[in-house]
NUVOVO-108868 format. One record per residue (C-alpha): residue number from 1; x, y, z; residue in three letters. Coordinates in Angstrom, 2 decimals. Layout:
> NUM	X	Y	Z	ALA .
...
This chain:
> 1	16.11	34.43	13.88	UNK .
> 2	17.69	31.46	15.82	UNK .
> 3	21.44	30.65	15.17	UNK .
> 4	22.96	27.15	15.14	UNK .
> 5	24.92	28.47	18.30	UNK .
> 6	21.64	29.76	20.21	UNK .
> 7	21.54	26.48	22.83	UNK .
> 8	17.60	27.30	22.69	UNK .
> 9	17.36	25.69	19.33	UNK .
> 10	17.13	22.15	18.25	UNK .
> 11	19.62	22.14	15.52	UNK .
> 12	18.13	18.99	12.86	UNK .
> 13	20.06	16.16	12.34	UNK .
> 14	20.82	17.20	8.63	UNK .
> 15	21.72	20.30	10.08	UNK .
> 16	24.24	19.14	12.70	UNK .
> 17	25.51	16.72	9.86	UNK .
> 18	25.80	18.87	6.54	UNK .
> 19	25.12	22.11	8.06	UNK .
> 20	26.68	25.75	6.82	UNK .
> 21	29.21	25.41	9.91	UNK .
> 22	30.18	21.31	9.02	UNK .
> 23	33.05	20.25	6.44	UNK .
> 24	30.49	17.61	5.06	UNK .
> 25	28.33	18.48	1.99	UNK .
> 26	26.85	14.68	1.93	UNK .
> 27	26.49	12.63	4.67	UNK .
> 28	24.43	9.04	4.92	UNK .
> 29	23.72	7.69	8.42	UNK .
> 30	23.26	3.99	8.79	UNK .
> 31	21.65	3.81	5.61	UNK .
> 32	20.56	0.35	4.79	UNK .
> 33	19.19	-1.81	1.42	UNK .
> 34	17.23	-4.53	2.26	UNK .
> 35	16.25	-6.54	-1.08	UNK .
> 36	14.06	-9.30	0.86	UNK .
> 37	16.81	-11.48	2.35	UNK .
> 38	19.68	-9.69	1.00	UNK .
> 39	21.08	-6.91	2.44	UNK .
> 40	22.63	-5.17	-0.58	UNK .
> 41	23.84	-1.75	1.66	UNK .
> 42	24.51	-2.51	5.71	UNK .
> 43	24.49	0.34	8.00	UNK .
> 44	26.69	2.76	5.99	UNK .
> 45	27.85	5.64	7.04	UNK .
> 46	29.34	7.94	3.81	UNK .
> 47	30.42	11.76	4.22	UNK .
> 48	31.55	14.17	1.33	UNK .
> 49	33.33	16.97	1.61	UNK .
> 50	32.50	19.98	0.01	UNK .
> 51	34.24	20.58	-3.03	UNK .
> 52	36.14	16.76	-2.62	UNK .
> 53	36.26	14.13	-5.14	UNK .
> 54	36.40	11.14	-3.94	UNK .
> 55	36.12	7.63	-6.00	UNK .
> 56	34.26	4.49	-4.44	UNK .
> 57	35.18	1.34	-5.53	UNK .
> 58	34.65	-2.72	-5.14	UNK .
> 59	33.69	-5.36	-6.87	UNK .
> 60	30.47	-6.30	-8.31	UNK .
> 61	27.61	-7.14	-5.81	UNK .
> 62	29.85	-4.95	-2.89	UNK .
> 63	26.98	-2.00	-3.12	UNK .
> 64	28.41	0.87	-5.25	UNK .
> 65	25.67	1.37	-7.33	UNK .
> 66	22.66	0.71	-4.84	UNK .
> 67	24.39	3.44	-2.71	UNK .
> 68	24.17	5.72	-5.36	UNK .
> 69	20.52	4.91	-6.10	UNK .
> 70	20.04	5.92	-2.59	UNK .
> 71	21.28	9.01	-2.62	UNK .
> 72	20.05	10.04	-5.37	UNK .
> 73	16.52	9.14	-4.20	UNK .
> 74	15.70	6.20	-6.93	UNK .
> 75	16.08	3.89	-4.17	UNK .
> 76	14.08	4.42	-0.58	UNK .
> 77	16.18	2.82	2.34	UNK .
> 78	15.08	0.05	4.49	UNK .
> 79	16.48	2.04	7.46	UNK .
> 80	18.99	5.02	7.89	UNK .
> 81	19.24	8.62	6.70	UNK .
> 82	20.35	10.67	3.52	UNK .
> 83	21.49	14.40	4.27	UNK .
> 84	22.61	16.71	2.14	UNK .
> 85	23.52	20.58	2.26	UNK .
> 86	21.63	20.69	5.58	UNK .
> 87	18.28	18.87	4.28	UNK .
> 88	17.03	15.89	4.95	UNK .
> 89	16.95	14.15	1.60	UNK .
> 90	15.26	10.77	2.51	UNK .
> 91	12.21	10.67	1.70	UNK .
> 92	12.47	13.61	-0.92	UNK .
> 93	11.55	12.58	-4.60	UNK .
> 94	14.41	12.93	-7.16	UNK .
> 95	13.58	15.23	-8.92	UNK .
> 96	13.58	17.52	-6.00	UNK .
> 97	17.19	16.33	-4.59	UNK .
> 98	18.31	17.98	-8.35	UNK .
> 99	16.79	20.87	-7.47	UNK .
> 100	18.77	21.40	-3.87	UNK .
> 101	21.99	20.77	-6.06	UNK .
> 102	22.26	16.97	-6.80	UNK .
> 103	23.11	15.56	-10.14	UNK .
> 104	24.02	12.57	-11.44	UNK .
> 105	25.38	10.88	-14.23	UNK .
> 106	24.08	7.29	-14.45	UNK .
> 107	27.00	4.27	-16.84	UNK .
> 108	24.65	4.29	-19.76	UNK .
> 109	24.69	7.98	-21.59	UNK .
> 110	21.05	9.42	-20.97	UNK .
> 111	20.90	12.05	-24.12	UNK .
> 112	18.43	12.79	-26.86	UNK .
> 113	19.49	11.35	-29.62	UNK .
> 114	17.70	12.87	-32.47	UNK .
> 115	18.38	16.71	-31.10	UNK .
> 116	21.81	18.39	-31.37	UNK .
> 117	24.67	18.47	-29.16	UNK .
> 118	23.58	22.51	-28.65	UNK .
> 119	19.65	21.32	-28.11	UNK .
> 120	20.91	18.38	-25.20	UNK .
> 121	22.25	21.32	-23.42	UNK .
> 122	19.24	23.97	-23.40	UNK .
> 123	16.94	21.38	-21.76	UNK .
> 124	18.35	21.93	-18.68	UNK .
> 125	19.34	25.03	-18.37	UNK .
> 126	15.43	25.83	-19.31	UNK .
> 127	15.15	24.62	-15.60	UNK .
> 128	17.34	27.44	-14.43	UNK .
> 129	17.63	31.52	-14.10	UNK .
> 130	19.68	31.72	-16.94	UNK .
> 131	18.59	35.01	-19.16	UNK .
> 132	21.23	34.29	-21.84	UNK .
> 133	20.80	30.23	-22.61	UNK .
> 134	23.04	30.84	-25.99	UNK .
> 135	25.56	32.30	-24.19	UNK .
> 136	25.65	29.29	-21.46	UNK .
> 137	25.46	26.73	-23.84	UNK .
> 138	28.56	27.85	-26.00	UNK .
> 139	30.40	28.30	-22.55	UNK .
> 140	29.32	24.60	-21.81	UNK .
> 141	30.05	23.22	-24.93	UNK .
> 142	33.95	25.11	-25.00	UNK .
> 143	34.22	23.02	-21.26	UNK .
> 144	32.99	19.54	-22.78	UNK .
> 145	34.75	20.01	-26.22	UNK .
> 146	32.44	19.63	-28.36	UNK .
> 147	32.16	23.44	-29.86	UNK .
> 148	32.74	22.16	-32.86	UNK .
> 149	29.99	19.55	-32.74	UNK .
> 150	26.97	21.88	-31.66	UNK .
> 151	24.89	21.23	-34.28	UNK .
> 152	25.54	17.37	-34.70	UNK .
> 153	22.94	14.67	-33.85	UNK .
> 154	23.65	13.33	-30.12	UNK .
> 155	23.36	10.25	-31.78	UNK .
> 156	26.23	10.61	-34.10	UNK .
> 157	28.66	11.11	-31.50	UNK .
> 158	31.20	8.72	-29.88	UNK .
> 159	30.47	6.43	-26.79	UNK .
> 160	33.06	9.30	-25.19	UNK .
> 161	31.57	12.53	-26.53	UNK .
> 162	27.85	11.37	-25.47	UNK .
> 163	29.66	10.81	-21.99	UNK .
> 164	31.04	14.37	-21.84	UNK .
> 165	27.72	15.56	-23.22	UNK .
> 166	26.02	13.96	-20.30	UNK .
> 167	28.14	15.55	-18.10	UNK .
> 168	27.56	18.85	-19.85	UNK .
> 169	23.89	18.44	-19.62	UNK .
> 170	24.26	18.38	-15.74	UNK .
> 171	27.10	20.96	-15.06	UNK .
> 172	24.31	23.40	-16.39	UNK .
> 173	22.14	23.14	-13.30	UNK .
> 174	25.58	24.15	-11.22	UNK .
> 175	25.12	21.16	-9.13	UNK .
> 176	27.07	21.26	-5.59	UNK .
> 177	27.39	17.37	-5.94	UNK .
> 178	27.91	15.08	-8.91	UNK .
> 179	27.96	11.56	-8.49	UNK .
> 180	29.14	9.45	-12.32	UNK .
> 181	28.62	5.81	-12.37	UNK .
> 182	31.68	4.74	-14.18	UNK .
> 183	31.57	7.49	-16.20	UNK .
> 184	34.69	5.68	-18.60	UNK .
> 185	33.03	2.69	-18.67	UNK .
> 186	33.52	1.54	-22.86	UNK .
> 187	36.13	4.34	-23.34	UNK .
> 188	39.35	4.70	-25.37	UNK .
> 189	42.53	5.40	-23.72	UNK .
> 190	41.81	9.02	-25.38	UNK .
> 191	38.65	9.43	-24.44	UNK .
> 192	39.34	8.58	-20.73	UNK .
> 193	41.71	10.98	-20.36	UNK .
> 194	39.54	13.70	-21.87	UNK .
> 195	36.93	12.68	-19.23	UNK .
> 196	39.14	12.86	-16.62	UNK .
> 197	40.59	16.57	-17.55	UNK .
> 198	37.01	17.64	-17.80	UNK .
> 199	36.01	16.21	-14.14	UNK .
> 200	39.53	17.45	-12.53	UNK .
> 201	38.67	20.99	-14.37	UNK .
> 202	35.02	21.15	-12.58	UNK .
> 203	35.97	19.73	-9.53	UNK .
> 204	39.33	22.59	-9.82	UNK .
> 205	36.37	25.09	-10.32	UNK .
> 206	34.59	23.63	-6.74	UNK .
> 207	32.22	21.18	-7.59	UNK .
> 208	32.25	18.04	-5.38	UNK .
> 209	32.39	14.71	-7.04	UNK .
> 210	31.65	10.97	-6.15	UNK .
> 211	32.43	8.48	-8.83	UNK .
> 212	31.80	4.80	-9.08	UNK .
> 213	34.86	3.52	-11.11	UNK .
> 214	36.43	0.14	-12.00	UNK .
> 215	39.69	1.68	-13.59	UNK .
> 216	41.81	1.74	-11.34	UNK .
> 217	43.84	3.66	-13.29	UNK .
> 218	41.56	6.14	-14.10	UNK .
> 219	41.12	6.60	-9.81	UNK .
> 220	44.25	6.97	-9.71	UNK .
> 221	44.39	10.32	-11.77	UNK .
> 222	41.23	12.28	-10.61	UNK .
> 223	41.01	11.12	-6.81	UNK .
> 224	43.03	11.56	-3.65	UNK .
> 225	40.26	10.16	-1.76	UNK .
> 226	39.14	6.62	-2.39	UNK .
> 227	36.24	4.54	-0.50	UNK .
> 228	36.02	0.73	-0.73	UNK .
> 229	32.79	-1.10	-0.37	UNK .
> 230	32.75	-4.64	0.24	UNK .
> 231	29.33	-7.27	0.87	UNK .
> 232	27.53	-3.70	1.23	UNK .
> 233	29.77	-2.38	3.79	UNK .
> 234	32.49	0.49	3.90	UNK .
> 235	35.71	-1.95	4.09	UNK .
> 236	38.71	0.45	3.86	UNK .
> 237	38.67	4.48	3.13	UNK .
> 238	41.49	6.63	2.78	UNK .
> 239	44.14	8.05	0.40	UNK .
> 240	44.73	6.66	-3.02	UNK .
> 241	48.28	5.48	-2.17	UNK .
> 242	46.87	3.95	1.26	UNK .
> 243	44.25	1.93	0.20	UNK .
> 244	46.64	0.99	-3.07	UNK .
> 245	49.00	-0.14	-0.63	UNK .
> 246	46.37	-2.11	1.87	UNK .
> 247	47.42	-5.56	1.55	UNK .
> 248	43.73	-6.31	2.13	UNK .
> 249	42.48	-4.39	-0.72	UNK .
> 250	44.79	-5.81	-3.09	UNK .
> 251	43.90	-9.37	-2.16	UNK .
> 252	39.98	-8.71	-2.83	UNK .
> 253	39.83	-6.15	-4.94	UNK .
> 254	43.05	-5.01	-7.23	UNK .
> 255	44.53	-8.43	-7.54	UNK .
> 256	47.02	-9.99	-5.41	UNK .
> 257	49.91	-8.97	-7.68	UNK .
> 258	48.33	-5.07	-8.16	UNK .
């Protein structure tokens, strides 16, 4: 069997770029978004560490969430490549990017409503090996809090708990990557920071995160790494207290007093 070493082999490009022997877990190369004459992503290039979580921010119209789409495969590029975990994700349907270990949480709470909290979270893990579903749901529902809601209607629950449900509902694939579009988006001060414990605990446990977030605040306690998009391009990326500190950033994005 040939070896990424053996000079006889052409290693892929999603190999060389997300490989086992590369730091990166995601990687785009000069993925673009054309939407007729706007160009809504411009030649980005976007890596992940495995097991980082890093935040992406800017403001509205800079490309956050059209990046995202791209990843995840709801979006097709104009030009450029998607690679993740050593495969080349482009042109792979979405469903099948969940399958090699992509999840993601979309701003608006996907959940079924009229089934419990306990029901939400045996959907998906019907979709996996597990041979004790009862037993992985309780352990899901002890790491999303809501034990003591298992056999409530999704739809009774809080903006908040419907979030952390969501979230529940894709831990149980074990996901290698999770990407949230501002998953705090409508929250309480209280149910923020129970978001945030439950994404610092997961990402504690190994799981790589990127999350789309306006809340500065909220970026501020889950991420050490932060990327900034601006008119579809990466502008600045870098530590939290860096890019909080870019004079730059704070004139277009945080505010010029932030």
């Amino acid at each position: 069997m040939s070896t990424p070493g053996d000079p006889n082999v052409r290693v892929t490009p999603a190999v060389a770029a997300t490989g086992l022997d590369q730091d990166a877990v995601l990687a785009t190369e000069n993925v673009t978004k054309h939407f007729g004459g706007l160009t809504a992503v411009d030649s980005v290039d976007f890596t992940v560490a495995e097991g980082e979580l890093r935040c992406l921010i800017g403001p509205n119209g800079a490309g956050k969430s059209t990046l995202l789409e791209l990843i995840t495969g709801q979006l097709s590029p104009t030009k450029g490549h998607v690679y993740f975990d050593g495969i080349d994700l482009t042109d792979m349907p979405a469903h099948e990017r969940i399958d090699a270990g992509l999840s993601v949480k979309f701003q608006s709470p996907h959940i079924y409503e009229g089934l419990t909290v306990a029901q939400n979270l045996q959907i998906p893990l019907q979709r996996t090996d597990c041979d004790d579903i009862r037993s992985a749901t309780h352990e899901t529902l002890e790491e999303i809090e809501l034990a003591d809601r298992a056999d409530t209607p999704a739809g009774d629950l809080s903006h908040g708990q419907q979030q952390r449900l969501e979230i529940g509902m894709a831990t149980t694939l074990e996901p290698t990557l999770m990407l949230l579009d501002e998953p705090v988006a409508g929250m309480s001060v209280e149910e923020t920071a129970s978001v945030a414990d439950l994404i610092r605990s997961l990402n504690d446990d190994g799981m790589a995160f990127v999350v789309i977030e306006h809340d500065m605040e909220f970026v501020r306690t889950i991420s050490d790494q932060v990327t900034v998009l601006n008119q579809g391009s990466i502008f600045r990326q870098g530590p939290i207290e860096e890019i909080e500190a870019d004079e730059a950033v704070q004139r277009i994005y945080l505010g010029e007093d932030a």
